[in-house]
KOLRO-761953 format. One line per 3 residues: number of its first residue (from 1); their letters; for each residue x, y, z of N, C-alpha, C, O. Coordinates in nm, 3 decimals, always signed. Atoms other than C-alpha are relative to their C-alpha. Layout:
NUM> a> X/Y/Z/X/Y/Z/X/Y/Z/X/Y/Z; ... .
***
This chain:
1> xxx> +0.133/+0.057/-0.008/+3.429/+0.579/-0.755/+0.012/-0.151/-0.018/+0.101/-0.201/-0.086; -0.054/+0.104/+0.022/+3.363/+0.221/-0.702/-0.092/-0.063/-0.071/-0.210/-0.028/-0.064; +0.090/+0.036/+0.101/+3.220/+0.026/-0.947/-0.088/-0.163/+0.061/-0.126/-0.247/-0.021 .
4> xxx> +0.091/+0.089/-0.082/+3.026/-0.238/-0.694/-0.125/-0.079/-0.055/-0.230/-0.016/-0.041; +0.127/+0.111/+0.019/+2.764/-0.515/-0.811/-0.133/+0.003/+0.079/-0.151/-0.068/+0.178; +0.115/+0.011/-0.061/+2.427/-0.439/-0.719/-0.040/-0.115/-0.004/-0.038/-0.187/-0.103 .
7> xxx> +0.090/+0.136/-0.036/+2.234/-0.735/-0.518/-0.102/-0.003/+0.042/-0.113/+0.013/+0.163; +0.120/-0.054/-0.019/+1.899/-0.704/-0.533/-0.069/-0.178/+0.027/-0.031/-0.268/-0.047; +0.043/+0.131/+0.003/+1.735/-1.026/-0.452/-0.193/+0.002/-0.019/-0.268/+0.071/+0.051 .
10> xxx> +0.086/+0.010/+0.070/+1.423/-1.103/-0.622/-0.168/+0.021/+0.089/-0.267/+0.093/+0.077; +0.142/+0.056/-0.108/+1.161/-1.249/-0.336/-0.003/+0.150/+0.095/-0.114/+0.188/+0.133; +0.050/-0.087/-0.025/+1.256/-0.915/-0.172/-0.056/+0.127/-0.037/-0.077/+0.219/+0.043 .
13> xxx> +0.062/-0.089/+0.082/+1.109/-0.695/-0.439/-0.138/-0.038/+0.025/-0.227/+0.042/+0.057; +0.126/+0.007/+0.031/+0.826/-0.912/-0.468/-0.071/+0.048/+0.187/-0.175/+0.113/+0.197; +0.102/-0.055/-0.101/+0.728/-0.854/-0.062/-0.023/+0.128/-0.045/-0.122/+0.192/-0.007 .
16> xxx> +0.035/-0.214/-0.059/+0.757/-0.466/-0.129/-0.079/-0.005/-0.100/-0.087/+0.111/-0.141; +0.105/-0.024/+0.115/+0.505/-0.520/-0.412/-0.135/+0.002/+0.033/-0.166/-0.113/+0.063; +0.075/+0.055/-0.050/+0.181/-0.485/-0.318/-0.132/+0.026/-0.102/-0.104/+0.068/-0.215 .
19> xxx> +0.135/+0.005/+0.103/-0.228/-0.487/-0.489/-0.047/+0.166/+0.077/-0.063/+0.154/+0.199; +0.065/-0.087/-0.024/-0.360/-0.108/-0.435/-0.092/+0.065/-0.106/-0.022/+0.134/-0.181; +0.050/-0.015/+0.062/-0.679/-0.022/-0.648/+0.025/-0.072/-0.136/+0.047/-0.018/-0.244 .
22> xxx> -0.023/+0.115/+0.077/-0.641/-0.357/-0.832/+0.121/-0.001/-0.063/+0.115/-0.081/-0.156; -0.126/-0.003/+0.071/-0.293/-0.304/-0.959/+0.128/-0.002/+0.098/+0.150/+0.024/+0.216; -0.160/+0.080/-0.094/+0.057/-0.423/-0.858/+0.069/+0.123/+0.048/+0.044/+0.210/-0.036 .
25> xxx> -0.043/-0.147/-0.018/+0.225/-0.116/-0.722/+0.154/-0.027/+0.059/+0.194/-0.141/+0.035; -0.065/+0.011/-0.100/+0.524/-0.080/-0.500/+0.031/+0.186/+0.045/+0.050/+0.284/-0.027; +0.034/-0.167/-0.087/+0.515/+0.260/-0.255/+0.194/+0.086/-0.011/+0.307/+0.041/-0.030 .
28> xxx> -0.128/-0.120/+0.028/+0.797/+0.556/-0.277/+0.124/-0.079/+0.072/+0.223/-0.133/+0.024; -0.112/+0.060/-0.136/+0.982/+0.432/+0.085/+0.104/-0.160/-0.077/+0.223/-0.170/-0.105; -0.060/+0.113/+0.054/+1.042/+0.066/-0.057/+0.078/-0.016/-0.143/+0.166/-0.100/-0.162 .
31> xxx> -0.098/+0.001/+0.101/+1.163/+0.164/-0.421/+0.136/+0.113/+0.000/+0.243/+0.124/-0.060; -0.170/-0.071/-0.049/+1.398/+0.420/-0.271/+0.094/-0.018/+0.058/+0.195/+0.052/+0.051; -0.046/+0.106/-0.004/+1.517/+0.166/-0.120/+0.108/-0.072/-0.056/+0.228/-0.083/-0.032 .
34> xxx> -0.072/+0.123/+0.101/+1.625/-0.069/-0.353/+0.056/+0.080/-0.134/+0.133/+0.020/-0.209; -0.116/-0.077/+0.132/+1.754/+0.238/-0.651/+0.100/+0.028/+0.096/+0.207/+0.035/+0.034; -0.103/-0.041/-0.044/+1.982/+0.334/-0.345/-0.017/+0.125/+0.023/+0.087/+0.187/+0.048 .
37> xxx> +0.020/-0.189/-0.048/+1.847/+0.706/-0.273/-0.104/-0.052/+0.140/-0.145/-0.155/+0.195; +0.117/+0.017/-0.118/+1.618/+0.849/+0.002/-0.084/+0.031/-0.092/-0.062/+0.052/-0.212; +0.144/+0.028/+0.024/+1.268/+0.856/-0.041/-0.032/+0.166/-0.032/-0.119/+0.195/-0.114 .
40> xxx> +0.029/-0.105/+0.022/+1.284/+1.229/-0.025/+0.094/+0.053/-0.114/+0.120/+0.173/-0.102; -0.107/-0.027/+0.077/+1.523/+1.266/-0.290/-0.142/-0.108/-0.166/-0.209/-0.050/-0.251; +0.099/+0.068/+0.076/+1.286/+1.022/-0.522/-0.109/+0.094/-0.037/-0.138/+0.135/-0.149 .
43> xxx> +0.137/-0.072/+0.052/+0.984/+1.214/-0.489/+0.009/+0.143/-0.045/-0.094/+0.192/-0.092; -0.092/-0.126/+0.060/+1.188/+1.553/-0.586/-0.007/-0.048/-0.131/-0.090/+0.007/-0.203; +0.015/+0.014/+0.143/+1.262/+1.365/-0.925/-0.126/-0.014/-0.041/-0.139/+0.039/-0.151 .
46> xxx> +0.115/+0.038/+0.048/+0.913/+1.259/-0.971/-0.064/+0.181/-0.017/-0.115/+0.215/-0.124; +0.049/-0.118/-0.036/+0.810/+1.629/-0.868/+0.069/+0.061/-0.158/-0.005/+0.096/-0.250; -0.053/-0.061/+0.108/+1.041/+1.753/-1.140/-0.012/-0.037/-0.143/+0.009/+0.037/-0.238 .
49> xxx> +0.033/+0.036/+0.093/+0.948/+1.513/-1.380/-0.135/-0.070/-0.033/-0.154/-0.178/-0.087; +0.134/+0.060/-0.010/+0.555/+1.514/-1.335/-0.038/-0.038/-0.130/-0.101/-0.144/-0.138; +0.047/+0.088/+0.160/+0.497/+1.457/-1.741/+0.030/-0.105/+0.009/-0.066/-0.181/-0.005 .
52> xxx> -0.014/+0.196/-0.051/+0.669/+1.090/-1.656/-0.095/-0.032/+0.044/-0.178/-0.077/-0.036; +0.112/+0.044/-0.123/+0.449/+1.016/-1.437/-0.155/-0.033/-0.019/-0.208/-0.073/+0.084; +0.149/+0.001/+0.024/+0.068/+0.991/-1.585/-0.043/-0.099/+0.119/+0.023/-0.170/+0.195 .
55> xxx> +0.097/+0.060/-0.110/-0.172/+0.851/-1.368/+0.005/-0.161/-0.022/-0.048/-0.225/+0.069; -0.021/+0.191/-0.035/-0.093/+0.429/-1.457/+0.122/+0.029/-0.017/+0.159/-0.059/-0.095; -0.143/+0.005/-0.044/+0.273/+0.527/-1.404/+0.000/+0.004/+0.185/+0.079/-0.064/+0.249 .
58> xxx> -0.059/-0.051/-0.146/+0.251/+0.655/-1.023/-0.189/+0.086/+0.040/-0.268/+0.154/-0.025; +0.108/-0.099/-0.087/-0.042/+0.793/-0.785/-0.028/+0.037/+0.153/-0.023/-0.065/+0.222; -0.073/-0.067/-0.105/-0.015/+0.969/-0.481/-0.151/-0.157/+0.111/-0.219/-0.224/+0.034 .
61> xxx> +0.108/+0.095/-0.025/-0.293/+0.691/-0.191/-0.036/+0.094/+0.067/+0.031/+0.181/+0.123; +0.054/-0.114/-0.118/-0.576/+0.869/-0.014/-0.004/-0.037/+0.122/-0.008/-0.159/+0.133; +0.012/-0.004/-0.160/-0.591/+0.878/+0.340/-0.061/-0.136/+0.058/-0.033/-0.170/+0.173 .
64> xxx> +0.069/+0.115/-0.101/-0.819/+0.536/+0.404/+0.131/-0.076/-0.035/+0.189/-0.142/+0.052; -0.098/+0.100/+0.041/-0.533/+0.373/+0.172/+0.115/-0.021/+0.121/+0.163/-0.122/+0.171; -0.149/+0.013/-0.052/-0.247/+0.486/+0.369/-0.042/-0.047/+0.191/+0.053/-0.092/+0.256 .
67> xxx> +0.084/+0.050/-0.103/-0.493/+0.401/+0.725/+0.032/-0.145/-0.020/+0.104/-0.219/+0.048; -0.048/+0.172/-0.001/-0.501/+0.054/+0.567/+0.123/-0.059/+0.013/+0.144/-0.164/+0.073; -0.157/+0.056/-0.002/-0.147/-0.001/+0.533/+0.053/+0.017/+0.149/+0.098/-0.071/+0.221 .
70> xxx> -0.008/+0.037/-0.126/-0.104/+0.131/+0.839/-0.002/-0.073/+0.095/+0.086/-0.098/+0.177; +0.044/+0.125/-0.079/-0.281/-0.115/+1.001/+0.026/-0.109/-0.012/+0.033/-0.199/+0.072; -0.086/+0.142/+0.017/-0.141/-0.366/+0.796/+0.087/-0.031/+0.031/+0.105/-0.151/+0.047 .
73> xxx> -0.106/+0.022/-0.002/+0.174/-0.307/+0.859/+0.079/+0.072/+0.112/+0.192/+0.118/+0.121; -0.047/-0.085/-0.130/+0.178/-0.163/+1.194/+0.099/+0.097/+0.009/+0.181/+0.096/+0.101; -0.105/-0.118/+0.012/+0.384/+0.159/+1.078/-0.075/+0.077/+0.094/-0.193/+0.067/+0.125 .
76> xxx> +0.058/-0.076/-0.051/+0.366/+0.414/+1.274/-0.052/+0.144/-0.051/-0.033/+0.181/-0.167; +0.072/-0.122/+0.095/+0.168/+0.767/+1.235/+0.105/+0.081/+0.036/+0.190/+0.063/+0.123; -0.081/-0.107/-0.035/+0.329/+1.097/+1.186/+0.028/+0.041/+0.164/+0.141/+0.086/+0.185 .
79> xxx> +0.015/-0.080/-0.066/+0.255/+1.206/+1.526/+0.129/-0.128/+0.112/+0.154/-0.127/+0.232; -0.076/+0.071/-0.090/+0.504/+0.931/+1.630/+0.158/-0.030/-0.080/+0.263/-0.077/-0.037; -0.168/-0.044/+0.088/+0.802/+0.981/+1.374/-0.085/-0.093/-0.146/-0.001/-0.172/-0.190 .
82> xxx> +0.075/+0.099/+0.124/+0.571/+0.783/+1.061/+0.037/+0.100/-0.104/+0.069/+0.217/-0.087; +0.037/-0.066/+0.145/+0.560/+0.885/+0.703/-0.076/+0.148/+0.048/-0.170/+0.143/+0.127; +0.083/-0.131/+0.012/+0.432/+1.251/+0.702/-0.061/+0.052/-0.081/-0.159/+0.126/-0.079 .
85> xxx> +0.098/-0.027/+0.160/+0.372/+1.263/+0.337/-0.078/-0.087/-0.037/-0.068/-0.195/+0.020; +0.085/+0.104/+0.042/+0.097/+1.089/+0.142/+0.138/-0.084/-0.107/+0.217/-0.027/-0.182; -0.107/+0.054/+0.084/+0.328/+0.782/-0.015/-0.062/+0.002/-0.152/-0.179/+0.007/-0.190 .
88> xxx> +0.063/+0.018/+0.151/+0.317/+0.759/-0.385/+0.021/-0.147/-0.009/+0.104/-0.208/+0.059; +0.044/+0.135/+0.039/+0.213/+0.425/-0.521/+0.082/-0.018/-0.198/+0.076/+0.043/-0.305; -0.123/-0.048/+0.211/+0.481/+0.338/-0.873/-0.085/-0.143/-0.028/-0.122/-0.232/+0.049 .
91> xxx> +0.029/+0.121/+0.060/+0.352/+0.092/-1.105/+0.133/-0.091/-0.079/+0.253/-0.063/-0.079; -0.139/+0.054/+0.081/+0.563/-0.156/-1.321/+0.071/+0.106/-0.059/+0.178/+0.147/-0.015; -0.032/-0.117/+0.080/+0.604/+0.116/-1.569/+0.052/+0.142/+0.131/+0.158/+0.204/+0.123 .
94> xxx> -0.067/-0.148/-0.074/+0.660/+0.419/-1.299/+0.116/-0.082/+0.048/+0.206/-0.047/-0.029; -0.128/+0.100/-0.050/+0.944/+0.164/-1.135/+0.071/+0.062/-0.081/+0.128/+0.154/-0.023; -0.074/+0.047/+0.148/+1.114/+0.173/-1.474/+0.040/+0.133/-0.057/+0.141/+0.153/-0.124 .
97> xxx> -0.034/-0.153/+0.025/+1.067/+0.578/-1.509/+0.092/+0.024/+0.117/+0.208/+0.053/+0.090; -0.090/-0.071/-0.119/+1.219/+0.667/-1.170/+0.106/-0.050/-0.028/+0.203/+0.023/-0.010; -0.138/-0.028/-0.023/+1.488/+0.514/-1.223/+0.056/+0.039/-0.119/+0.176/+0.014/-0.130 .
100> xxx> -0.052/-0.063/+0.138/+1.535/+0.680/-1.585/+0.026/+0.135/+0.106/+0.133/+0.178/+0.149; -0.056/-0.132/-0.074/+1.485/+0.993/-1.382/+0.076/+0.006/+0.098/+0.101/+0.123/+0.126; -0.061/-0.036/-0.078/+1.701/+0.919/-1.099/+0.150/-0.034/-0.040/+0.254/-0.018/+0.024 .
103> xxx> -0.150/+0.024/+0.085/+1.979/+0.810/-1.346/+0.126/-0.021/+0.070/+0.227/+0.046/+0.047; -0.128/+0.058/-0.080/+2.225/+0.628/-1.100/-0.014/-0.118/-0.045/-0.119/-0.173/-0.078; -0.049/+0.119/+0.034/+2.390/+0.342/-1.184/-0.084/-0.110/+0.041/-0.146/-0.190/-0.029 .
106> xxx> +0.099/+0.117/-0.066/+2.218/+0.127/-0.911/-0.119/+0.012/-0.025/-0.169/-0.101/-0.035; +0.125/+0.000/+0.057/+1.890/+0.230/-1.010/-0.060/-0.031/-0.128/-0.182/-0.042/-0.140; -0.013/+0.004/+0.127/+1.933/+0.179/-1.373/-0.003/-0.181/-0.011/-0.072/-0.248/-0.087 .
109> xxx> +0.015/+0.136/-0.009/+2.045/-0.201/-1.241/-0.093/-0.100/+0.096/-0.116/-0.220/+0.109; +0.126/+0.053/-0.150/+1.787/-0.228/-0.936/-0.104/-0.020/-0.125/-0.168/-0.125/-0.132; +0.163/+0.018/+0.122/+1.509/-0.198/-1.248/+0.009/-0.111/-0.023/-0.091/-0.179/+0.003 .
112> xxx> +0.024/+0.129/+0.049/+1.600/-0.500/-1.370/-0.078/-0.049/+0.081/-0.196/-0.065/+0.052; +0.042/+0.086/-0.043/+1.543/-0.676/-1.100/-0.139/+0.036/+0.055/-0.207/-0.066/+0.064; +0.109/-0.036/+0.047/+1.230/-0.493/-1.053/-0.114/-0.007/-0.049/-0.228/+0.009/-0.004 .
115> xxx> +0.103/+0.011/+0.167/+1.069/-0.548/-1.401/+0.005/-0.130/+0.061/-0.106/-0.179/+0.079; +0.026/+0.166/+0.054/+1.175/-0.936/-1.347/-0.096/-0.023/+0.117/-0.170/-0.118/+0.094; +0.085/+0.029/-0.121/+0.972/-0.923/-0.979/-0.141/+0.046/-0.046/-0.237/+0.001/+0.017 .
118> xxx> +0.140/-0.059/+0.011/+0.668/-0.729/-1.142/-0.052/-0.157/-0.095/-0.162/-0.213/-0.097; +0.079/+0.094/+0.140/+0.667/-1.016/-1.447/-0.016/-0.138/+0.101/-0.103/-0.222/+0.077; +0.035/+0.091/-0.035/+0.713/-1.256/-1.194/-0.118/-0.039/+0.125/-0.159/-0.153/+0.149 .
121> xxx> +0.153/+0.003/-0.035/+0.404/-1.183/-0.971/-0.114/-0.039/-0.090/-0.204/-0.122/-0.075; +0.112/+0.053/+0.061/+0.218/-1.153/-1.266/+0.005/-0.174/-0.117/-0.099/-0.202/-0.177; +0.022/+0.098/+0.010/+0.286/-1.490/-1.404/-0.029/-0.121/+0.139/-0.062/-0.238/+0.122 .
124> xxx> +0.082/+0.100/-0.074/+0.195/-1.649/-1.072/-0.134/+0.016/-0.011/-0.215/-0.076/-0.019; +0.098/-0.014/+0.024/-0.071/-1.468/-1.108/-0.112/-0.064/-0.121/-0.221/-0.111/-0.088; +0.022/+0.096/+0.153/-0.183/-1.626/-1.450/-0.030/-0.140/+0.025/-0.133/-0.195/-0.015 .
127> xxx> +0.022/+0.124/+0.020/-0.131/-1.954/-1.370/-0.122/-0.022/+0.125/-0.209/-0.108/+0.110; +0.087/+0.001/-0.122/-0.335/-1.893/-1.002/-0.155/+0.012/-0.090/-0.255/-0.052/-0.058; +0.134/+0.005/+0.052/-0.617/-1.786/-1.265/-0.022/-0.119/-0.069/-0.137/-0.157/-0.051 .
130> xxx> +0.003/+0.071/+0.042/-0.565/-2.065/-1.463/-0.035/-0.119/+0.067/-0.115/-0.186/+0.001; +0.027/+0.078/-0.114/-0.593/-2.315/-1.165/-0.124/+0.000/+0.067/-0.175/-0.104/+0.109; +0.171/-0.084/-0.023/-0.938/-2.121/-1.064/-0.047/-0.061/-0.042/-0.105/-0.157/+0.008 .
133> xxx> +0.104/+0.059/+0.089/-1.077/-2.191/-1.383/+0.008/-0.130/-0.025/-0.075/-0.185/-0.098; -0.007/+0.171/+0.025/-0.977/-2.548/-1.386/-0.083/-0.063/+0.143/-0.178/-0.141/+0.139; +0.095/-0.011/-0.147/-1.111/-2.560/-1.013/-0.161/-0.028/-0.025/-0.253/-0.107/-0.001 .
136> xxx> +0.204/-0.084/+0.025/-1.444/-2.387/-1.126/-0.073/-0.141/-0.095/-0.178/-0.198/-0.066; +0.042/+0.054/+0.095/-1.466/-2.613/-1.435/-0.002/-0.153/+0.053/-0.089/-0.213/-0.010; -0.008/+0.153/-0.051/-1.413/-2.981/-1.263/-0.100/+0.041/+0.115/-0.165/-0.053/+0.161 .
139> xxx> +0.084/+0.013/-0.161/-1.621/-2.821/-0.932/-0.165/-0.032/-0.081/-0.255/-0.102/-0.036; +0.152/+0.012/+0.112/-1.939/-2.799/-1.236/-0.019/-0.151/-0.034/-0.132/-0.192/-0.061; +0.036/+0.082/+0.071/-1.862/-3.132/-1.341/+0.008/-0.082/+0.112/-0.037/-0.196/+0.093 .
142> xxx> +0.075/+0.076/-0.106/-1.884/-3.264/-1.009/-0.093/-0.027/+0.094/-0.142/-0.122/+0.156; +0.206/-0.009/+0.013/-2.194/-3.124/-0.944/-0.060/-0.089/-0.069/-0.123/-0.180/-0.015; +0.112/+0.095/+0.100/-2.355/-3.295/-1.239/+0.030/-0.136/+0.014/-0.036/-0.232/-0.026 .
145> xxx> -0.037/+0.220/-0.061/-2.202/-3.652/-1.113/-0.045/+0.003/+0.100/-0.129/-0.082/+0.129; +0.114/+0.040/-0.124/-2.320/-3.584/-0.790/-0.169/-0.030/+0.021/-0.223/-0.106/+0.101; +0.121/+0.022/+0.065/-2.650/-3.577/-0.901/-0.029/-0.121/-0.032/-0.123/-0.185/+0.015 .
148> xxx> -0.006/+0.128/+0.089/-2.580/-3.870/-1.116/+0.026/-0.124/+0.136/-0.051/-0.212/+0.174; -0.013/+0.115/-0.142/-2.466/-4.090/-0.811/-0.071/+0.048/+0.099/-0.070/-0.046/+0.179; +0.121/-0.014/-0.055/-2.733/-3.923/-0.597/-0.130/-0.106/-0.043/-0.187/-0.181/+0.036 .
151> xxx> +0.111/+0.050/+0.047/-3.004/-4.066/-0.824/+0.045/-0.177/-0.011/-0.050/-0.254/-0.002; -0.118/+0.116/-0.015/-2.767/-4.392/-0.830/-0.062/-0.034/+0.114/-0.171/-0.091/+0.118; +0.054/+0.083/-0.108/-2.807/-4.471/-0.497/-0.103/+0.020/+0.092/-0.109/-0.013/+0.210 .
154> xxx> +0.171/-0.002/-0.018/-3.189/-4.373/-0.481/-0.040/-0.123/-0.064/-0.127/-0.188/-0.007; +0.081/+0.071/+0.026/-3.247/-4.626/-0.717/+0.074/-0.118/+0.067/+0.014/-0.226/+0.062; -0.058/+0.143/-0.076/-3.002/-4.887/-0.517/-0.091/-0.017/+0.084/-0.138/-0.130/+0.097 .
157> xxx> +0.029/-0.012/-0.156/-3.166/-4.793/-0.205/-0.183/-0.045/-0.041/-0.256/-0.112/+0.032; +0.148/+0.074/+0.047/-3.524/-4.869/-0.391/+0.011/-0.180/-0.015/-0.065/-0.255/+0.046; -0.044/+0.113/+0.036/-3.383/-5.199/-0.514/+0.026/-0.090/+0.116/+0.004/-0.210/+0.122 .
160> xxx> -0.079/+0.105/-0.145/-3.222/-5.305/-0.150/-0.137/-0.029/+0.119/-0.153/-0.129/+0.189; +0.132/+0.031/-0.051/-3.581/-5.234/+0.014/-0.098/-0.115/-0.024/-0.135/-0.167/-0.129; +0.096/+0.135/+0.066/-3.816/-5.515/+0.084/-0.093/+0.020/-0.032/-0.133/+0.132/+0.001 .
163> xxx> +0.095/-0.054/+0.099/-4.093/-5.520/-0.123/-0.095/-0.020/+0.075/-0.124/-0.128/+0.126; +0.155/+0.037/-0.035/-4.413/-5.452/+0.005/-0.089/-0.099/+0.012/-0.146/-0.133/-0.091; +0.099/+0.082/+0.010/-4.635/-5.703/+0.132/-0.114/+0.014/-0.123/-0.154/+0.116/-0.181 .
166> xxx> +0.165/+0.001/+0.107/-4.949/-5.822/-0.114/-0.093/+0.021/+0.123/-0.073/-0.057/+0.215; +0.097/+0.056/-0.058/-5.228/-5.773/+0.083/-0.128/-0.068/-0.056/-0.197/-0.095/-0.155; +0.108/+0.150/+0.012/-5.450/-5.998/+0.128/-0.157/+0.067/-0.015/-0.178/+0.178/+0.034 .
169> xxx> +0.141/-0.057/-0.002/-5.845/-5.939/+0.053/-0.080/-0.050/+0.128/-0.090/-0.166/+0.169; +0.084/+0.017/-0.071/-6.060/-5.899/+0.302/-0.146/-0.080/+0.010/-0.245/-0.017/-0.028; +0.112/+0.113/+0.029/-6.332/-6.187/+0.318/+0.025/-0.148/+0.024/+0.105/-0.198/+0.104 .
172> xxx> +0.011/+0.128/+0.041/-6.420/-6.539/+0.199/+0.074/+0.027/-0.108/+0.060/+0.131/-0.173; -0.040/+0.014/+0.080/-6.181/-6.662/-0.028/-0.048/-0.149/-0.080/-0.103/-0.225/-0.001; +0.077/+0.073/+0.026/-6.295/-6.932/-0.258/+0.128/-0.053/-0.128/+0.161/+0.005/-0.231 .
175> xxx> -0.133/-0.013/+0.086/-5.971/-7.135/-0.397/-0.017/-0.096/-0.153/+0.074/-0.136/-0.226; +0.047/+0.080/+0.130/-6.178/-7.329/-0.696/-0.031/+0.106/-0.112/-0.066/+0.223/-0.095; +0.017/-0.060/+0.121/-6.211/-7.215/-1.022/-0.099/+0.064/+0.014/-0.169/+0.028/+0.109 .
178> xxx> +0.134/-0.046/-0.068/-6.505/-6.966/-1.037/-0.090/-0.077/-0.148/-0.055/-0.070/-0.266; +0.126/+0.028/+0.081/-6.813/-7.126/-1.223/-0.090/+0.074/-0.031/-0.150/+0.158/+0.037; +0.105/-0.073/+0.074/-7.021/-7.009/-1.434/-0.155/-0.094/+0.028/-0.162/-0.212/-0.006 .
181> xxx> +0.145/+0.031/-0.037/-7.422/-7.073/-1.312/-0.108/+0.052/-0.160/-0.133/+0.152/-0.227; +0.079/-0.074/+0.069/-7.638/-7.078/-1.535/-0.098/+0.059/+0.022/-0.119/+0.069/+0.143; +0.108/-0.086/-0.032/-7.958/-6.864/-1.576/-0.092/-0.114/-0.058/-0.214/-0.100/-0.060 .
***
């Protein structure tokens, strides 16, 4: 047996990772993959070790899910050699079981890299929220300046206008002091 260096490279974990019912997942095909089994050999251990498995470890996608992907990812359907089974969907944590249950070497060292692709989505993720709320929080405070230099150059634009004629009274004007008559 040879004792060979698994090379798992990082950026391609993170494509096979994807968001299904708000959570990071990666599907049966792509982590059977990367432990080094088939896909039908995977879902046998999972089958055998359904107590692993709770429902935020692994969940089988319904029919629009696996439609969407489809379409996303222009696979083809059964009726043309496609997936035939519904894929299961592994979370960080199911990742991390399968390959306890599929207990090969390469799978044991594919996790790593794995776990470090799940932590490293979710710290982009983090800082992407973090960036949001800094977004959100400067877009508020440039609202309330816009305003502020709105009303700014209302009152310039009052200021730069020429001022209204006086008008003049209609009549005799009479440019001497007015006297007082007596009675």
């Amino acid at each position: 047996m040879t004792n060979r260096k698994v090379v798992v490279p990082i950026e391609g974990v993170e494509r096979a990772i994807l968001v299904v019912r708000g959570q990071k997942v990666i599907l049966d095909a792509d982590l059977a993959g990367l432990y080094g089994v088939s896909t039908k050999r995977l879902k046998e251990q999972v089958r055998r070790n359904k107590e692993r498995f709770p429902a935020d470890f692994m969940f089988l996608l319904d029919p629009q899910e696996v439609r969407n992907l489809r379409s996303q990812f222009a696979t083809s359907s059964a009726a043309w050699g496609g997936t035939r089974y519904t894929p299961m969907a592994f979370t960080e944590h199911g990742a991390i079981m399968a390959a306890s249950v599929l207990n090969t070497p390469r799978a044991v060292e594919a996790s790593v890299y794995v776990v470090r692709a799940f932590v490293k989505i979710r710290e982009m993720l983090s800082t992407h929220k973090e960036l949001a709320q800094k977004l959100a929080e400067l877009e508020r405070k440039v609202v309330s300046h816009d305003e502020h230099i709105r009303s700014l150059f209302a009152a310039i634009r009052q200021l730069m206008a020429p001022p209204e004629p006086k008008r003049r009274k209609i009549g005799f004007q009479v440019k001497e002091r007015r006297v007082k008559y007596g009675r």
